[in-house]
N, C-alpha and C positions, 0 to 999 in steps of 0.2 A: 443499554444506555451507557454514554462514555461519557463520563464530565472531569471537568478538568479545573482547576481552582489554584488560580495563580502561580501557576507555574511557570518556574525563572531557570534561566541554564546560564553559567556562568563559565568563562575563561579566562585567564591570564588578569581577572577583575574585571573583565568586560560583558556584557551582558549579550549573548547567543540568542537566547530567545527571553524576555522582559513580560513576566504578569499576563500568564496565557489563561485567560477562561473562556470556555466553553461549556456548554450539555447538545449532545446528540440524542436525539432519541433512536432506540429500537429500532433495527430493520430499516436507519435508514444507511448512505451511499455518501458519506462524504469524501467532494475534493477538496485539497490541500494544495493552493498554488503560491506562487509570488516568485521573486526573481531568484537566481544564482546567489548562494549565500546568504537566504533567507533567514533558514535558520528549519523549513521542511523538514528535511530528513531527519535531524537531530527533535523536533520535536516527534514524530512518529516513534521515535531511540526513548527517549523520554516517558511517552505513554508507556509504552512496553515492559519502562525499567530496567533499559539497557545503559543510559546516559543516568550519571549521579544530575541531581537537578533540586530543586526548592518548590514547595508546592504540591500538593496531592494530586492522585486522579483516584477515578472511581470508575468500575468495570461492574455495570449491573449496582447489587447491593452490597460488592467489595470495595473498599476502599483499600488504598495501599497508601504510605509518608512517603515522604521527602525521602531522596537517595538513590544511590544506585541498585539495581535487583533487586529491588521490592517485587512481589513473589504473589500475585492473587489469586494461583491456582485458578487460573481462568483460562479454559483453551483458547487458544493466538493463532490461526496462522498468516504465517508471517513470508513475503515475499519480500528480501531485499535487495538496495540497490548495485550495492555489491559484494559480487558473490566471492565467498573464499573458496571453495573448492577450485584446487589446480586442476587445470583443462588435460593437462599432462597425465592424472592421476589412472590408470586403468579400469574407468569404474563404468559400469554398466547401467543405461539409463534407470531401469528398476530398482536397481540395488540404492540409487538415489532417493527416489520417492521413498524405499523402503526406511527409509532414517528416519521419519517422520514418525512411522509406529514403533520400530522397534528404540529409537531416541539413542544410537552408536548406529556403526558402520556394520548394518547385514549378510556378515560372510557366508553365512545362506540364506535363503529367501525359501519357508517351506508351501507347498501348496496355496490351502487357507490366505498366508500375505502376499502370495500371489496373485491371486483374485482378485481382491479388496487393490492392489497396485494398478492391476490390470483394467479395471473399473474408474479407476481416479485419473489413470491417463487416456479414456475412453473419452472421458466426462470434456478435456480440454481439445477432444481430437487429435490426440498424441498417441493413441496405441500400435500405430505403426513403428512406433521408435523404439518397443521391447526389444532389445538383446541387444539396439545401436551403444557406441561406445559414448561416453560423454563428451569423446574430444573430437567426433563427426558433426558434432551438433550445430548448428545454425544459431545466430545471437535469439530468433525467434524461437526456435524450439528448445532450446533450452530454458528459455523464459515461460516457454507452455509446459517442461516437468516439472521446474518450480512452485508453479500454479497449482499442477494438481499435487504436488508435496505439501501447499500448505492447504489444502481444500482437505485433503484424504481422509481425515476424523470428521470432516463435518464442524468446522469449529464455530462457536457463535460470533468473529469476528474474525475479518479479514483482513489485514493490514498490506497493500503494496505498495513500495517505494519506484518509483519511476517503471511501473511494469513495462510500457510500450518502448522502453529502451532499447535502442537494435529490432525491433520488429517495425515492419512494413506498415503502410496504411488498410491493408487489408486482414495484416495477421494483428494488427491491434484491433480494428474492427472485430472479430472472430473473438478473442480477447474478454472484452468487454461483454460480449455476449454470453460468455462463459461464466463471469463474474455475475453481471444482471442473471442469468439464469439459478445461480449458486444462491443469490439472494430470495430471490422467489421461492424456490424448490425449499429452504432451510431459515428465512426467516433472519440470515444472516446480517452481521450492520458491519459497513464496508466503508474502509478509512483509505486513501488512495490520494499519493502525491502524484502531480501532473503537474508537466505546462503546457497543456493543450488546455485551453480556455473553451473551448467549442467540447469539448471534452464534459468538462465542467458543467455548462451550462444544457446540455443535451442529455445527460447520462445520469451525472449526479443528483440527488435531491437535495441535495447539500453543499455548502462550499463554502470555507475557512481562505481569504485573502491574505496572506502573510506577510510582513518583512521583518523579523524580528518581536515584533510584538502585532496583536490581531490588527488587521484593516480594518475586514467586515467579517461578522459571520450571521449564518444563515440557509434561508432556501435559495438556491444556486441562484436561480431568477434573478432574488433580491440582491446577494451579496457579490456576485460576478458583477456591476456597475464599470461603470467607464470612468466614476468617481475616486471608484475603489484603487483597482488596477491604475488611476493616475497616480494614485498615492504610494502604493507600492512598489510600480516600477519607473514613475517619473513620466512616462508615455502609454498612450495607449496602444501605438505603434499595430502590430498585424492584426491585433483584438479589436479592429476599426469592423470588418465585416462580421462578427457579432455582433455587434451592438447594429444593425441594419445596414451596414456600408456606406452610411452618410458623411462617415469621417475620413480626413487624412492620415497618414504617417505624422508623428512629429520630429 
């Protein structure tokens, strides 16, 4: 369960995201949409405890306060949207993943987290990529070591920030499946910023409409709306063919 109780993210005295509540329940799949400077990504920073912020959240039966790094000892993984690691850096796709267990940079990688690496990048059909450098890598496959970087422990929550960024319609497709499969298999509850609305409404069980402060929330179905999405991005504009393709462009 992820709930969230008015939480507010502030800049320059301006309010980022305005009195965010929410409760998820357990195992489920929520998206996270609305337009460009929303205020998405930063609330995803938020829950985490990455972004100083106003307002609690609650992971399970943890609660964490107000602030930045509040700390719920609650396994995360976490896919985001952009990544610091320089493409420059000489580091070998494994030794990537491997950060995730060993929490620094694995100048060796023994047997044992061999394994367990070898197995996380099975899981996303990425085990051909052992020994590739991380600066060969495709915007897709690198966003499938990531995935299985933040899957690797099995954590009860998975957080991706724009995962299908630079991947294909069919390596997000794959994607997704890997995600839905990681829910199934672990029971896992899946937070995931998108603007594919078809996305949303097909994948998720879930879905939080954003612009700053909540649209809708709810089960995708209900909260994905043409009402919604008017509100938040002013048109319904290419969200016309969800909603049945009765609609025009505005």
């Amino acid at each position: 369960m992820i709930q969230a109780n008015s939480l507010t993210v502030q800049a320059a005295h301006r309010d980022i995201l305005k009195d965010i509540s929410f409760k998820l329940p357990t195992g489920a799949f929520l998206a996270i949409i609305g337009p460009n400077g929303g205020g998405k990504s930063t609330l995803v920073r938020a829950l985490l405890g990455l972004q100083k912020h106003k307002g609690t959240v609650q992971f399970g039966t943890a609660e964490s306060g107000a602030g930045k790094g509040s700390n719920r000892r609650v396994p995360i993984g976490y896919v985001p949207q952009i990544k610091t690691l320089d493409r420059s850096f000489p580091a070998l796709t494994e030794e990537l993943v491997a950060t995730a267990l060993k929490k620094r940079w694995p100048w060796t990688i023994d047997s044992a987290c061999r394994t367990i690496v070898r197995d996380a990048l099975r899981s996303v059909s990425a085990e051909h990529l052992i020994g590739e450098p991380i600066r060969n890598l495709s915007g897709g496959e690198l966003q499938r070591v990531y995935l299985a970087r933040a899957m690797i422990s099995t954590p009860p929550y998975l957080f991706l920030d724009e995962p299908a960024a630079g991947v294909d319609v069919a390596g997000t497709a794959d994607m997704l499946e890997c995600v839905e499969q990681f829910r199934r298999e672990h029971g896992a509850t899946i937070v995931m910023v998108t603007h594919d609305w078809d996305v949303a409404m097909h994948h998720a069980s879930h879905a939080l409409v954003l612009n700053k402060e909540v649209i809708s929330f709810g089960p995708a179905h209900d909260a994905v709306s043409e009402d919604a999405i008017r509100k938040a991005f002013g048109h319904v504009g290419h969200a016309h063919g969800v909603f049945g393709g009765g609609h025009h462009h505005d």
